[in-house]
C-alpha positions as CSV (number, residue, x, y, z in Angstrom):
1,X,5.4,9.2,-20.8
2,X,5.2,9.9,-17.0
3,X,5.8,6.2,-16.5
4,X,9.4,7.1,-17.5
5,X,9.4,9.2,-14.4
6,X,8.3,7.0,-12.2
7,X,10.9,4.6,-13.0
8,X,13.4,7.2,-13.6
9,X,13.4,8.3,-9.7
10,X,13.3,4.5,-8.7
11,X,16.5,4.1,-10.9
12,X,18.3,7.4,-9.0
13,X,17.0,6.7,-5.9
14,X,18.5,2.9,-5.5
15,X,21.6,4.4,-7.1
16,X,21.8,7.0,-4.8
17,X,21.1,4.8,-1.6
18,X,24.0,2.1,-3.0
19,X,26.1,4.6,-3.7
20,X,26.4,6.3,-0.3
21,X,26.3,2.7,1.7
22,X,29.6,2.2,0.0
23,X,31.6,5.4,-0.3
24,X,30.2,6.3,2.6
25,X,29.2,3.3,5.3
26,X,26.3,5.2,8.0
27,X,25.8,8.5,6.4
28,X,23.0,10.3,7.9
29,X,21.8,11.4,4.2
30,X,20.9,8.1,3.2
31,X,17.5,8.0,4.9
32,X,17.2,11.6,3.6
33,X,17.7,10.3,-0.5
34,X,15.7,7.2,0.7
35,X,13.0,9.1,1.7
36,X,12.5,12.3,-0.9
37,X,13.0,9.5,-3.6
38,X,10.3,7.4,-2.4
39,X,8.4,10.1,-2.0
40,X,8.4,11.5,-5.3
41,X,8.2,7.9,-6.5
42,X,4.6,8.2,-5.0
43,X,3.4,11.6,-6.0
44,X,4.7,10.7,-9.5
45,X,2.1,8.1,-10.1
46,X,-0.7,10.8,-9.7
47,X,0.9,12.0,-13.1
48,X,-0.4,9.0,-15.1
49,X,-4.0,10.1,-14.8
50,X,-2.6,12.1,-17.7
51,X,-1.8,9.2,-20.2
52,X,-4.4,6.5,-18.9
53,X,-4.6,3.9,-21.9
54,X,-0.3,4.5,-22.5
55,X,1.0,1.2,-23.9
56,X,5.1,0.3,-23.5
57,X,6.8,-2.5,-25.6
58,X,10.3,-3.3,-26.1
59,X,9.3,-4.5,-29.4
60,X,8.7,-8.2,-30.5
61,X,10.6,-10.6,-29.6
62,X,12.8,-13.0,-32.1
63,X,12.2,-15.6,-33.6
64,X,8.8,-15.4,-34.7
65,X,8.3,-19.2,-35.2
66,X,8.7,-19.3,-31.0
67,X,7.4,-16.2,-29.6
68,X,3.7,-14.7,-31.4
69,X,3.6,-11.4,-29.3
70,X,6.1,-9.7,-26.7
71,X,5.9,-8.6,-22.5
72,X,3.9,-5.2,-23.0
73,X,3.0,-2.5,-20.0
74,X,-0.2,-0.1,-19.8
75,X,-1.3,1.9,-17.6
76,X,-5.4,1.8,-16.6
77,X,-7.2,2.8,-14.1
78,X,-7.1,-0.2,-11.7
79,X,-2.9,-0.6,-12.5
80,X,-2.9,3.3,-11.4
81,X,-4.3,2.1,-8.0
82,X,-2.6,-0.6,-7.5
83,X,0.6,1.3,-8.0
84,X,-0.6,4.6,-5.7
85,X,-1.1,1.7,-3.3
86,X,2.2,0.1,-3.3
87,X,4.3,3.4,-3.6
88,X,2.1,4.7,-1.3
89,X,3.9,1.7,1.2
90,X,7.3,1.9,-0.3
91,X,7.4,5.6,0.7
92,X,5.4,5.1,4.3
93,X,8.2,2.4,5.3
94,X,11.0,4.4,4.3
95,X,9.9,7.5,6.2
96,X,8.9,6.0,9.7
97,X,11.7,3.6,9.4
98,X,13.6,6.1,12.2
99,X,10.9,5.2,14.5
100,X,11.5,1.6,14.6
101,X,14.7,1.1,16.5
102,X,17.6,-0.6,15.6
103,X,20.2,-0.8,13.0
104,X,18.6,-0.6,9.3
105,X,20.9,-0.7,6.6
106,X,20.5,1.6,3.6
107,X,20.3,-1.7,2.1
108,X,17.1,-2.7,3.5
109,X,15.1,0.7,1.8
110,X,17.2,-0.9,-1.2
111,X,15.7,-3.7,-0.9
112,X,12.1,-1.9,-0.3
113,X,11.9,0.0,-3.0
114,X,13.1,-2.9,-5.5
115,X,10.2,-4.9,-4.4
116,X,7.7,-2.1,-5.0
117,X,8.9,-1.7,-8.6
118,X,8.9,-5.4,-9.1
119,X,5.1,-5.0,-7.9
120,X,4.7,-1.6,-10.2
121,X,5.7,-3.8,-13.4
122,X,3.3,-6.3,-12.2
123,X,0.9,-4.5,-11.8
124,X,0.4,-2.7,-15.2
125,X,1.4,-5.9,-17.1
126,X,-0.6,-5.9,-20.0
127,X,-1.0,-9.3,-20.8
128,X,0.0,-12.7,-19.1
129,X,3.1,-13.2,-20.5
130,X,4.5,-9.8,-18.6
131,X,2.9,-10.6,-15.4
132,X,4.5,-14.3,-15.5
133,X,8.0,-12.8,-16.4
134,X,6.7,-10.4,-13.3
135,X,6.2,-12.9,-11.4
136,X,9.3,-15.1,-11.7
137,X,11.8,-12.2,-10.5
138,X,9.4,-11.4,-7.6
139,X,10.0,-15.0,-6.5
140,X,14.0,-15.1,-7.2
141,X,14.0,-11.7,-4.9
142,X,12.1,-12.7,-2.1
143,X,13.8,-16.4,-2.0
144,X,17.2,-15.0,-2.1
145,X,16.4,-12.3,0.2
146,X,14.8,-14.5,2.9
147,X,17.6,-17.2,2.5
148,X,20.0,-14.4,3.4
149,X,17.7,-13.6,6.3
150,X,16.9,-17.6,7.3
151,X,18.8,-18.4,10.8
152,X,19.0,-22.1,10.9
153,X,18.9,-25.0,8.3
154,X,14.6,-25.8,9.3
155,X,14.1,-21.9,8.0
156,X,16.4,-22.2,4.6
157,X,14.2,-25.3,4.0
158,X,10.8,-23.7,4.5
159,X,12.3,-21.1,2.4
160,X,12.7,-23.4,-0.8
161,X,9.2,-24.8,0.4
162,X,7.8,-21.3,0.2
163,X,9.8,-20.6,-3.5
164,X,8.8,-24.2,-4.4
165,X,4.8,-23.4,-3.7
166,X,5.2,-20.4,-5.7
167,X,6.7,-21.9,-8.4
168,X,4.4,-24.4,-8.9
169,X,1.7,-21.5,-8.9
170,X,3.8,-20.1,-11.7
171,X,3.7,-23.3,-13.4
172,X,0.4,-24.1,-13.1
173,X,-0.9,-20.8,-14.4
174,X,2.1,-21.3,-17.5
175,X,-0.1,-24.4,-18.4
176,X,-3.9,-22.7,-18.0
177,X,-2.1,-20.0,-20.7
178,X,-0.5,-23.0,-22.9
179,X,-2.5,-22.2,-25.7
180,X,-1.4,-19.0,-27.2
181,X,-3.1,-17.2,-24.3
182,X,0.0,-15.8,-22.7
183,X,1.1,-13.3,-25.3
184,X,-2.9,-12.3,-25.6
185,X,-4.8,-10.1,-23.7
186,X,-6.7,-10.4,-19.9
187,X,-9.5,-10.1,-22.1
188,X,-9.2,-13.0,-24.2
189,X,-8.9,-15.2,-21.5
190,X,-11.7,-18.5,-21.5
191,X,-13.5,-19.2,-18.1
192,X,-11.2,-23.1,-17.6
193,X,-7.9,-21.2,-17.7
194,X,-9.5,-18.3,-15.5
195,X,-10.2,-21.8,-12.5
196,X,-6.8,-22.6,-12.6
197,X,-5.6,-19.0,-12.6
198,X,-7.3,-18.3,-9.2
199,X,-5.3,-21.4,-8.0
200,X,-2.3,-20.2,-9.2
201,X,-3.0,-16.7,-7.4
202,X,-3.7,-17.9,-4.1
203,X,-0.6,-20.5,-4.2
204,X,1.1,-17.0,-5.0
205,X,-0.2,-14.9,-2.1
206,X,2.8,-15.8,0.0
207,X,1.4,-17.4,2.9
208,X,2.8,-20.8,2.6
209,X,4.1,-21.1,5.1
210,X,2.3,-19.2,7.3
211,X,5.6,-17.8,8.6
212,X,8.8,-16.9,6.3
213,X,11.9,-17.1,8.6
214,X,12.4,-12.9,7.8
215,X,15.3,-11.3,10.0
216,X,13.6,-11.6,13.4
217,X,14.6,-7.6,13.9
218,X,11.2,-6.1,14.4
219,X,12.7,-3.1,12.2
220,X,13.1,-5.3,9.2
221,X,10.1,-7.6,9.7
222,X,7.8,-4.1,9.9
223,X,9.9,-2.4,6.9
224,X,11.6,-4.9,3.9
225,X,9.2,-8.3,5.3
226,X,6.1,-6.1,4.7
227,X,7.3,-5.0,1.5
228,X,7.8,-8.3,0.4
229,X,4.8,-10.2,1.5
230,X,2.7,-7.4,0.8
231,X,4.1,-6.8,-3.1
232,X,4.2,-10.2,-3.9
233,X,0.3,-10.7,-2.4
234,X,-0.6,-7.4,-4.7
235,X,1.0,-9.5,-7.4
236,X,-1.5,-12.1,-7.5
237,X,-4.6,-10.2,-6.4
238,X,-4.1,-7.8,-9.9
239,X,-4.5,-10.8,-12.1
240,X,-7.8,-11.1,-10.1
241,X,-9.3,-7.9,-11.3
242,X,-8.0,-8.5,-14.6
243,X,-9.8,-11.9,-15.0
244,X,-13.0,-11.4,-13.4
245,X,-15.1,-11.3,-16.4
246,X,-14.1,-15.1,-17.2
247,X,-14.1,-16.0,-13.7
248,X,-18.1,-14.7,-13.3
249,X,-18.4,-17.7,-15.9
250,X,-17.4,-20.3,-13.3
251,X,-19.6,-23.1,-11.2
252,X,-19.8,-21.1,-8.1
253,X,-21.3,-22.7,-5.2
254,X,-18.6,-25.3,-4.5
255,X,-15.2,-22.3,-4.9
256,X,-17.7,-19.8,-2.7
257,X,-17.7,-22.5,0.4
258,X,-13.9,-22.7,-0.1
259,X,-13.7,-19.2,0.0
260,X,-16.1,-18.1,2.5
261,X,-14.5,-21.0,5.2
262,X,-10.6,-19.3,4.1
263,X,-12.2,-15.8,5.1
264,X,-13.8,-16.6,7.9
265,X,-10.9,-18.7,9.6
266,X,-8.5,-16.2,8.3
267,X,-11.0,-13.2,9.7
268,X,-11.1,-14.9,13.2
269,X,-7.2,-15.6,13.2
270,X,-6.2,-12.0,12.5
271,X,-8.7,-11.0,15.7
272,X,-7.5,-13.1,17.9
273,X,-3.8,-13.5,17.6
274,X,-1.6,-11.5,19.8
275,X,0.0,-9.2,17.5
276,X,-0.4,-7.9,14.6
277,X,2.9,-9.2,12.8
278,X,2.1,-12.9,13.5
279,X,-1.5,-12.7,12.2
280,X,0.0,-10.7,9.3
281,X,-0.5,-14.4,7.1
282,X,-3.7,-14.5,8.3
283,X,-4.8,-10.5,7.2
284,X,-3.5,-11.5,3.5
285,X,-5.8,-14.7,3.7
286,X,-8.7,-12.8,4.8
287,X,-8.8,-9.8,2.4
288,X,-7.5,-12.0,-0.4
289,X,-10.7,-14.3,-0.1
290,X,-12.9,-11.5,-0.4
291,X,-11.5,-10.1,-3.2
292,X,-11.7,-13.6,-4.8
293,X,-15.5,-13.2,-3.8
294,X,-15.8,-10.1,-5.8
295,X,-13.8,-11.6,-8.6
296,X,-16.2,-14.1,-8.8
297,X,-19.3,-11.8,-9.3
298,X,-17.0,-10.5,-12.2
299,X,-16.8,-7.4,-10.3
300,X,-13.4,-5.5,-11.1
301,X,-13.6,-2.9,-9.5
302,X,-14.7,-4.2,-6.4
303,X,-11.5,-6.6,-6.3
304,X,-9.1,-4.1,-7.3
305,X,-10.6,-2.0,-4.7
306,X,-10.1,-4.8,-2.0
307,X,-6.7,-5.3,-3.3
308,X,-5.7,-2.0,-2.8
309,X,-7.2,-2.1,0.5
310,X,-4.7,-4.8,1.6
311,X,-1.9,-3.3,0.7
312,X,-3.1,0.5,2.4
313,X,-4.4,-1.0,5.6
314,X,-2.4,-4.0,6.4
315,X,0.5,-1.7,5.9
316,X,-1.0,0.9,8.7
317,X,-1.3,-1.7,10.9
318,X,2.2,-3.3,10.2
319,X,4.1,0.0,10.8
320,X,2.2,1.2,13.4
321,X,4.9,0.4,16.2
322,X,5.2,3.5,18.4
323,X,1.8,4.0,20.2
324,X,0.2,7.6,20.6
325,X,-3.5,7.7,22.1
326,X,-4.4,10.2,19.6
327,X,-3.1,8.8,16.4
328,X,-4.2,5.7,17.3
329,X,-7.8,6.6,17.5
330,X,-7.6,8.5,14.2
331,X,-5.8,5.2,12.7
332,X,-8.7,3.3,14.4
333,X,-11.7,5.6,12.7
334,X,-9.7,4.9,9.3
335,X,-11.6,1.6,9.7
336,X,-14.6,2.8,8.4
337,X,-12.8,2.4,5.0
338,X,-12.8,-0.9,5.5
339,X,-16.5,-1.6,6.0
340,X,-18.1,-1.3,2.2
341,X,-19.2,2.3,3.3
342,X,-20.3,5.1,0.1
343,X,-17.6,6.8,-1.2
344,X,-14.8,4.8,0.2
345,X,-12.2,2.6,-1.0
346,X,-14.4,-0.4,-0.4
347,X,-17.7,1.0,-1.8
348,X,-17.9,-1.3,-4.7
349,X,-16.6,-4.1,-3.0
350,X,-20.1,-5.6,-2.8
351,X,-21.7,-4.6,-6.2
352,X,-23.6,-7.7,-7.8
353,X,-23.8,-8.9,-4.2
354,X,-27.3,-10.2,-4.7
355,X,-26.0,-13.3,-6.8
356,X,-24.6,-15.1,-3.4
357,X,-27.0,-14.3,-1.1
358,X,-27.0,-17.7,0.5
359,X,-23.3,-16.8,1.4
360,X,-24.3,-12.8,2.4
361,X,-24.3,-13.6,6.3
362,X,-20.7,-15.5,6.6
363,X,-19.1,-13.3,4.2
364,X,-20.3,-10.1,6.1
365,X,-19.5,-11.4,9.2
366,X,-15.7,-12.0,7.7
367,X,-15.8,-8.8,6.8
368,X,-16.6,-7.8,10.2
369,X,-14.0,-9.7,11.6
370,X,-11.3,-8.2,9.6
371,X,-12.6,-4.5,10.5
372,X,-12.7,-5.8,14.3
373,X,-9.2,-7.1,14.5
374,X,-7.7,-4.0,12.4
375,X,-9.2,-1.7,14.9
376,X,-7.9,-4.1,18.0
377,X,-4.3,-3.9,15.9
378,X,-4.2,-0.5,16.1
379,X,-5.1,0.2,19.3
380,X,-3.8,-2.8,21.5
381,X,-1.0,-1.6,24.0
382,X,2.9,-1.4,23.5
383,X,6.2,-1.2,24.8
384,X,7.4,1.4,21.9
385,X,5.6,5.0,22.9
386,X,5.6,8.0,20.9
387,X,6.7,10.3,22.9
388,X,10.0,8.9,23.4
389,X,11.0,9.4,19.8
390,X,13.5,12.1,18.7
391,X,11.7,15.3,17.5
392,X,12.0,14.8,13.9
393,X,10.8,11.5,14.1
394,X,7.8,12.6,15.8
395,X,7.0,14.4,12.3
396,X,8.3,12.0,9.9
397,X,6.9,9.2,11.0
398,X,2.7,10.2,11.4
399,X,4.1,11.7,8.1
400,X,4.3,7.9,6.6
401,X,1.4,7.1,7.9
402,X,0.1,9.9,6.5
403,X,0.3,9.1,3.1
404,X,-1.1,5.7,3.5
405,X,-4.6,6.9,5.2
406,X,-4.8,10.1,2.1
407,X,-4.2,7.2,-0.4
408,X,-6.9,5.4,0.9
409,X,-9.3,8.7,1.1
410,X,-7.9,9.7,-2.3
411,X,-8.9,6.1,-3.9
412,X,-12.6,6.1,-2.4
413,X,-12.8,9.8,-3.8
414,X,-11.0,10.0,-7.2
415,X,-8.6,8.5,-9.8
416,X,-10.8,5.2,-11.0
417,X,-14.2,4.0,-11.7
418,X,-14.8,3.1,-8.7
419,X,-14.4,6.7,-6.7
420,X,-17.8,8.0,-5.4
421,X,-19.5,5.2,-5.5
422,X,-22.2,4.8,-3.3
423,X,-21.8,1.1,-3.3
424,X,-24.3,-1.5,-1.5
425,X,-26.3,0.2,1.1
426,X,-27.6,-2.8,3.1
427,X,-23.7,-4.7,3.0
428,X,-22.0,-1.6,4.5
429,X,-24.7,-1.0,7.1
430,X,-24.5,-4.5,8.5
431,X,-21.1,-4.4,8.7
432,X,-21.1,-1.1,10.6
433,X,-23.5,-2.2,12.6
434,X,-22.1,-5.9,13.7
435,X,-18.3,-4.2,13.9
436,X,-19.7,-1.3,16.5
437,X,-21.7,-4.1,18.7
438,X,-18.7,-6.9,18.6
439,X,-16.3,-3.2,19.8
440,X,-19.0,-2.4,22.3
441,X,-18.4,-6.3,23.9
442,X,-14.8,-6.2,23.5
443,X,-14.3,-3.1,25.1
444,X,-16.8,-3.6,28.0
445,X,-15.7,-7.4,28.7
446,X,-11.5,-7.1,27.8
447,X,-10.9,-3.9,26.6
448,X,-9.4,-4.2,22.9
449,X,-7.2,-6.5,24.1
450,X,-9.0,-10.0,23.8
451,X,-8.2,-13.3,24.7
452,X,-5.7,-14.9,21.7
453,X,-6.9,-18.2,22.0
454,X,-9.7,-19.1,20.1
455,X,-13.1,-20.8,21.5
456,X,-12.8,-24.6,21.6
457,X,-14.2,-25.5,18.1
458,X,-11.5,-23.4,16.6
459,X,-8.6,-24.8,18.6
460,X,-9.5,-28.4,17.3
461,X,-9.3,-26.5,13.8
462,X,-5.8,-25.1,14.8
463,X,-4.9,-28.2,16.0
464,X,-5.8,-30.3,13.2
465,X,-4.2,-27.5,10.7
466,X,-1.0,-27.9,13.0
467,X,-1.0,-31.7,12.4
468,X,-2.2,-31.6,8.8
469,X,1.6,-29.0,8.5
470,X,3.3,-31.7,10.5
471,X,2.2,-34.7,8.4
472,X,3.4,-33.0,5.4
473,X,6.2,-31.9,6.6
474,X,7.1,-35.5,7.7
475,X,6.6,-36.4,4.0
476,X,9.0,-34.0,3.0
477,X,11.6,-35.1,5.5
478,X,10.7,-38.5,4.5
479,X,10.5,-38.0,0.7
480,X,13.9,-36.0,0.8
481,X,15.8,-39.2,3.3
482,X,14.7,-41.8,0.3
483,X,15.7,-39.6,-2.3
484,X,19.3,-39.1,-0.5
485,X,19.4,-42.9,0.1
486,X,19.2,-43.7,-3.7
487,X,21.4,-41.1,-4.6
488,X,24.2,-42.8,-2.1
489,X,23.5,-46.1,-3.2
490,X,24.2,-45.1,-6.9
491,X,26.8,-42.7,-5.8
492,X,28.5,-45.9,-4.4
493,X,30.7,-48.6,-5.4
494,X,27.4,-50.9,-6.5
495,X,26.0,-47.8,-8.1
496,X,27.0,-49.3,-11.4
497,X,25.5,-52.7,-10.7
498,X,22.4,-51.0,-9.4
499,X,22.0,-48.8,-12.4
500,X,22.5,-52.2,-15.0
501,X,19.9,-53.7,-12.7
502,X,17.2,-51.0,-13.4
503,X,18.3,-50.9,-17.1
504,X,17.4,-55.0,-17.0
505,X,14.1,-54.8,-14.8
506,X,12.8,-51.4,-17.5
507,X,13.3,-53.4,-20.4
508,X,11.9,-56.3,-19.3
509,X,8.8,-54.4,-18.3
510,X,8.6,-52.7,-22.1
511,X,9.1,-56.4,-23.5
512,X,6.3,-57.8,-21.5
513,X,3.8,-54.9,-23.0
C-alpha cells in the first residue's frame, strides 16, 4: 500500500505549503516543507517496486444500467517510471527554485506539485476511463492556471484555443472508446480505436499553440510552466506504451511519413532556436514522435522509455539557468542517455527497428538532432552564473539536478523491463557517431552557439507554418465576428421577427423533402 504514501506526503506537503502562505505570508520555511516533501514524494515511489501488480478501486460505480466497470489505479512497471520521472521533476523544480531569481510564491510549488500528482494518477490509470477522468482535470488546471497567468485579451484567447484543442482530443478519444472500451482494459483495446487514440495523444501533447501565454517571469516559466507542459505531455505519451500492441496492427507507411517529417522539423527547431525555453514546444514534438515510432513497432518499453526521457532531460535543460563550466559539461555527457546506447534509458528505444528500415536514416538523424540541440542547451552561454548564487544555493540547486541525471541512470539500470538492456547496436552507434561529427562542426565553425535561423528551405517551411497559424487564426476571428453578429441581431428588437423567419424558411425546407 505504498501508493498511500506517496499520496499521503503530497496531501501534507500542499497542506503544509498553503498553510504557511497564509498564516504566515514569506516564511523562509516554506521552501524548506516544499522541498523535504517533494523530496520524499520522490524517494517514496522507489517503494512500489514492493507491490508491483497493486490494484486501487473506489468501488463500482451506481447505477449499474449506466456505468459497467469504475476508474481503477495499478501500479506496473512502466507507471513506476513514469512516476520516478515526474516526481523526479516536481522535486528538482522545487529545490533549485532559489536559484532562479525573483519572487516565487509558495503558491507556485503548490501549483507544481498538484500537476505532478495529476500526472501520477494518470499515469497508473488502469483502464481508459481513469486516464480520461485524468485527463479532464489536467486540462481544467492548466486552463485556469494559464488564464490567471495570460497578460492581454490575444493570450486568454489562445488559452481557450489551447483547452479547446485538448478537449477535442479528449472527445475524440471518448468516441474511439464508445463501445464499452472505456471501463475495459489497455489490453482489450482493437487496432481502429488505437488510430484515433494516437490522434487524440498528440492533440494532447500541449503544443498547440506553440506558445501558452505562461507568466513571462523566467522563474515561473522554468518551474510551474515546465511542470505543466511537461505533465500534461507525459499524460498522453503513457497511453502510448499502453496501446502499442493494437497500434503494431496499424497501416504504417503513410502515419511513419507524418511522424518521421514532425521529428525531423521538430529535431531541427529545438537546434536551432535561441534558447532553450522557446524551442521547449519543439523538444515535446520531437521526443513525442519518436516515441510514437516505437509505439508503432508495438514496442512498450521502448516508448515508455522515450517518454520518461522527455520528462528527465527536457527538465535538465529547462532548469538549467545558472551556468557553471563544470556542471555544464557533466550535464552535457548526460547526453549519451539520449542516444539509444546499452544499458541506458533509451536502450530499447529502437527494438524491432528492422520493420522501418526505409525510414532508419531520417529517424536516426532526428534523433541526432535532438541529442545535438540538448547538448548546445546545455552548454550555450548566459547571463545567470553560478558563482554568484548564495552558498546554500550553490548545494541545493546541482542537488535538483541531481536527482534528475540519477533517475535517468537509475531507469537504464533497474526498476523495469527495460534496465540492462543492451538495445540495438547499429541504431546507438550511428547516432553516436553523427552527434560527435555534427559537435566537432559546430564547435570548430560557431562554437555551440549556432546560427538560430534555419537554412533557406526551412525558412519557407517556417514561413508557410506562420501563415498556415495566421489563416486559421483569421478564421477564428472571422468565425467568432459572424457568430457575435447573429447573436446581436437576435438579441435585438427584430430578433423575434428574425427567429419566426427561420422557423418559416426550416419548415418549409422539411415540407419540400
Amino acid at each position: 500500500m505504498w501508493i498511500f504514501v506517496t499520496f499521503g506526503l503530497v496531501l501534507v506537503t500542499v497542506t503544509g505549503l498553503v498553510t504557511l502562505h497564509v498564516v504566515r505570508p514569506g516564511s523562509k520555511y516554506a521552501w524548506l516543507a516544499g522541498m523535504l516533501g517533494s523530496l520524499l514524494v520522490w524517494l517514496s515511489v522507489f517503494l512500489w517496486q514492493m507491490e508491483m501488480g497493486f490494484t486501487l478501486s473506489p468501488g463500482t460505480w451506481q447505477p449499474d444500467t449506466l456505468f459497467d466497470g469504475s476508474p481503477r489505479w495499478a501500479i506496473d512497471p512502466i507507471g513506476w517510471l513514469f512516476a520516478l520521472s515526474l516526481t523526479a521533476m516536481s522535486a528538482a523544480i522545487i529545490l533549485s527554485a532559489p536559484a532562479r531569481l525573483g519572487p516565487v510564491s509558495p503558491m507556485a510549488w503548490v501549483g507544481t506539485i498538484s500537476m505532478t500528482t495529476l500526472g501520477l494518477l494518470a499515469v497508473t490509470a488502469a483502464n481508459p476511463l481513469t486516464l480520461l477522468l485524468t485527463w479532464a482535470a489536467i486540462d481544467f488546471t492548466e486552463f485556469f492556471s494559464t488564464l490567471h497567468s495570460a497578460q492581454n485579451a490575444s493570450a486568454s484567447e489562445r488559452t481557450v484555443i489551447a483547452f479547446g484543442i485538448r478537449a477535442f482530443g479528449t472527445g475524440l478519444a471518448m468516441w474511439a472508446l464508445a463501445n464499452g472500451g472505456m471501463t475495459a482494459s489497455f489490453d482489450a483495446i482493437q487496432s481502429q480505436e488505437a488510430a484515433l487514440l494516437l490522434v487524440a495523444a498528440g492533440l494532447r501533447l500541449g503544443v498547440l499553440p506553440l506558445h501558452l501565454p505562461h507568466r513571462t517571469e523566467p522563474a515561473l516559466r522554468r518551474g510551474l510552466g515546465t511542470a505543466i507542459r511537461l505533465t500534461a505531455a507525459t499524460s498522453s505519451l503513457v497511453l502510448l506504451a499502453r496501446t502499442s500492441a493494437a497500434a503494431a496492427s496499424l497501416p504504417l507507411t503513410p502515419l511513419l511519413v507524418l511522424v518521421t517529417l514532425a521529428a525531423l522539423y521538430a529535431g531541427w527547431k529545438w537546434l536551432s532556436v535561441a534558447d532553450e525555453l522557446t524551442a521547449r514546444p519543439y523538444w515535446i514534438i520531437g521526443m513525442a514522435s519518436l516515441a510514437v515510432v516505437a509505439a508503432l513497432r508495438g514496442n512498450a518499453t521502448g516508448s515508455a522509455a522515450l517518454g520518461s526521457t522527455l520528462v528527465l532531460f527536457g527538465s535538465l535543460s529547462f532548469l538549467y539557468s545558472s551556468r557553471n563550466p563544470q556542471m555544464g559539461r557533466i550535464l552535457a555527457l548526460l547526453a549519451l542517455g539520449l542516444g539509444s546506447l546499452p544499458f541506458t534509458l533509451t536502450a530499447t528505444s529502437w527494438q524491432g527497428a528492422e520493420m522501418f528500415i526505409g525510414f532508419w536514416p531520417f529517424l536516426l538523424i532526428a534523433q541526432t538532432l535532438l541529442v545535438v540541440g540538448y547538448i548546445r542547451h546545455i552548454l550555450r552561454a548566459s547571463e545567470d552564473v553560478f558563482a554568484a548564487l548564495p552558498r546554500w544555493t550553490q548545494i541545493s540547486y546541482p542537488a535538483g539536478l541531481g536527482i534528475l541525471a540519477l533517475t535517468s541512470i537509475i531507469g537504464g539500470l533497474w526498476g523495469w523491463p527495460g534496465a540492462l538492456s543492451l538495445g540495438n547496436w547499429g541504431a546507438a552507434l550511428t547516432v553516436f557517431l553523427l552527434s560527435g561529427i555534427m559537435i566537432f562542426i559546430l564547435l570548430r565553425i560557431t562554437g555551440v552557439n549556432i546560427p538560430s535561423g534555419p537554412g533557406e528551405a526551412l525558412t519557407r517551411l517556417s514561413i508557410v507554418q506562420d501563415a498556415i497559424a495566421r489563416l486559421l487564426w483569421g478564421l477564428y476571428i472571422l468565425a467568432a465576428r459572424i457568430i457575435n453578429f447573429i447573436a446581436n441581431l437576435l438579441e435585438g428588437d427584430g430578433g423575434l421577427l428574425w427567429t419566426l423567419l427561420l422557423l418559416v424558411v426550416i419548415f418549409s425546407l422539411v415540407q419540400s423533402q
